[in-house]
C-alpha positions in Angstrom: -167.7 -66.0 -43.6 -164.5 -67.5 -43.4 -164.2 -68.3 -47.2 -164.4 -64.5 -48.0 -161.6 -64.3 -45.3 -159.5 -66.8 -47.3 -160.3 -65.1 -50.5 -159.2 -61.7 -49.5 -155.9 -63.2 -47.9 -153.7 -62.9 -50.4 -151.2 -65.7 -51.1 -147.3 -66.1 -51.8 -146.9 -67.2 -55.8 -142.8 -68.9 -54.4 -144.7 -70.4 -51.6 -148.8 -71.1 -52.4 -149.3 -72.4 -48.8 -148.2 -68.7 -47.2 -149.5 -65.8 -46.8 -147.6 -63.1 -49.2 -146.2 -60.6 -46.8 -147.1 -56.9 -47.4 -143.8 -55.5 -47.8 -143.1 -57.9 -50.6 -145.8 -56.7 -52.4 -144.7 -55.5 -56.1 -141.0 -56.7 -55.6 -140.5 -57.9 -58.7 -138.7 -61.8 -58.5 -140.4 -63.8 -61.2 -141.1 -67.1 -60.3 -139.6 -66.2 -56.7 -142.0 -63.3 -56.2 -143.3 -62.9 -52.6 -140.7 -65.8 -51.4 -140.4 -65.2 -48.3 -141.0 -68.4 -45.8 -139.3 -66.8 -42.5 -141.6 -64.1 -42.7 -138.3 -61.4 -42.3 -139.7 -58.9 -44.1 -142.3 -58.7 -41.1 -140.1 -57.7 -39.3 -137.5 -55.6 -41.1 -137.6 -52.9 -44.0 -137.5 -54.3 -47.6 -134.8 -51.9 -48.8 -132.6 -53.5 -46.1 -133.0 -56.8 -46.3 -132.6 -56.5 -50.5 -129.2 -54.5 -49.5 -128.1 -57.5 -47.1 -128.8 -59.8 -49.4 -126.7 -58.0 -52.1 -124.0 -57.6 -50.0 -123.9 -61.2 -48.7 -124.0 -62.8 -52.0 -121.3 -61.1 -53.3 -118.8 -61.5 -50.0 -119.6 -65.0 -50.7 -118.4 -64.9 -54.7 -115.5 -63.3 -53.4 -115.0 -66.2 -50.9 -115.5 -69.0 -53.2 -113.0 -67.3 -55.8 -110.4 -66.9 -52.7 -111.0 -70.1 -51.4 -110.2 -72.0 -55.2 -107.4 -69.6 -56.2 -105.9 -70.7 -52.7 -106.1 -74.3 -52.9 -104.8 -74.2 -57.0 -101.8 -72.7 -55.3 -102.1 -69.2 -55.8 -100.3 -66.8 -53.3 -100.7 -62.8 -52.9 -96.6 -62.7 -51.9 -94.0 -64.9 -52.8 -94.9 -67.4 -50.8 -92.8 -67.3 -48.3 -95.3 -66.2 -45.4 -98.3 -68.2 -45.9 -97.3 -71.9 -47.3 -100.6 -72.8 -45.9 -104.1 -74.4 -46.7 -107.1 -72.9 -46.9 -108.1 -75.0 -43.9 -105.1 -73.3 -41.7 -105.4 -70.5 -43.3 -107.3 -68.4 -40.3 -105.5 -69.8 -37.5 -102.6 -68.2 -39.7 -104.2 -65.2 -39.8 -104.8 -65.0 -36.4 -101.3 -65.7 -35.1 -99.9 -63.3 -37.4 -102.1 -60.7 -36.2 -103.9 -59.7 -39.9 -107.7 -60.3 -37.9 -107.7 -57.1 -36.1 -107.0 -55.1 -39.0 -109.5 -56.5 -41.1 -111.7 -55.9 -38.6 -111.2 -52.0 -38.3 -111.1 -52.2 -41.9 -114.1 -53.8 -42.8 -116.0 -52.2 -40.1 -115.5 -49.1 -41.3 -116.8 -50.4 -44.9 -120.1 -51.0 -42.8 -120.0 -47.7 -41.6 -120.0 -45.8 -44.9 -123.0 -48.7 -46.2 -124.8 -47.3 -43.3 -124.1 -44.4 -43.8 -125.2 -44.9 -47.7 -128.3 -46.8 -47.0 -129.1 -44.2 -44.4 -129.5 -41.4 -47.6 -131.2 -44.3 -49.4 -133.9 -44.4 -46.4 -134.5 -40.4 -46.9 -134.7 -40.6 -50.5 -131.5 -38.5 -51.2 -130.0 -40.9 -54.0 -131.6 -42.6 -56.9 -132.2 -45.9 -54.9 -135.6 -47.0 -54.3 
């Protein structure tokens, strides 16, 4: 019947109304456990989206810190260069021709996490 069906669906405790996605079965997350409305981890592998997520949230700690220590006037030289806000800060960037570099730079960041979660994927380091 389609009770037992219902019964033996089991449901999200972050979202009661959604189906709790096998992959996020015994993550542990408290009262967030098995939150996950867009349904990624269908799609892609736990361990990746938990690393993307780490990553993320701590680019965008960084960002808020930058962004605040910029606009209470703090500069990395003497001031000099950059007597900009944080608003014209990338067009800045851009014109002095820092962008480039910190793309090479940050791609190849990416390219050793790869390469990292790549080890993690074939059980080679302690990460699960």
């Amino acid at each position: 019947s389609s009770a037992t069906q219902l019964r033996a669906y089991k449901m999200s405790k972050a979202v009661p109304f959604l189906p709790l996605s096998p992959a996020m079965e015994g993550v542990v997350g408290g009262e967030e456990e098995g939150f996950d409305p867009m349904g990624f981890s269908y799609a892609f592998d736990i361990r990746w989206l938990r690393e993307a997520e780490l990553k993320h949230g701590r680019v965008c700690m960084l960002a808020t810190v930058g962004w605040i220590s910029t606009d209470l006037g703090m500069r990395v030289s003497d001031g000099s260069a950059f007597q900009v806000s944080t608003i014209d800060a990338h067009l800045s960037m851009v014109k002095f021709g820092s962008m480039p570099q910190m793309l090479v730079w940050l791609g190849l960041a990416e390219l050793f996490g790869f390469m990292a979660m790549i080890r993690m994927y074939q059980g080679k380091t302690d990460r699960a």
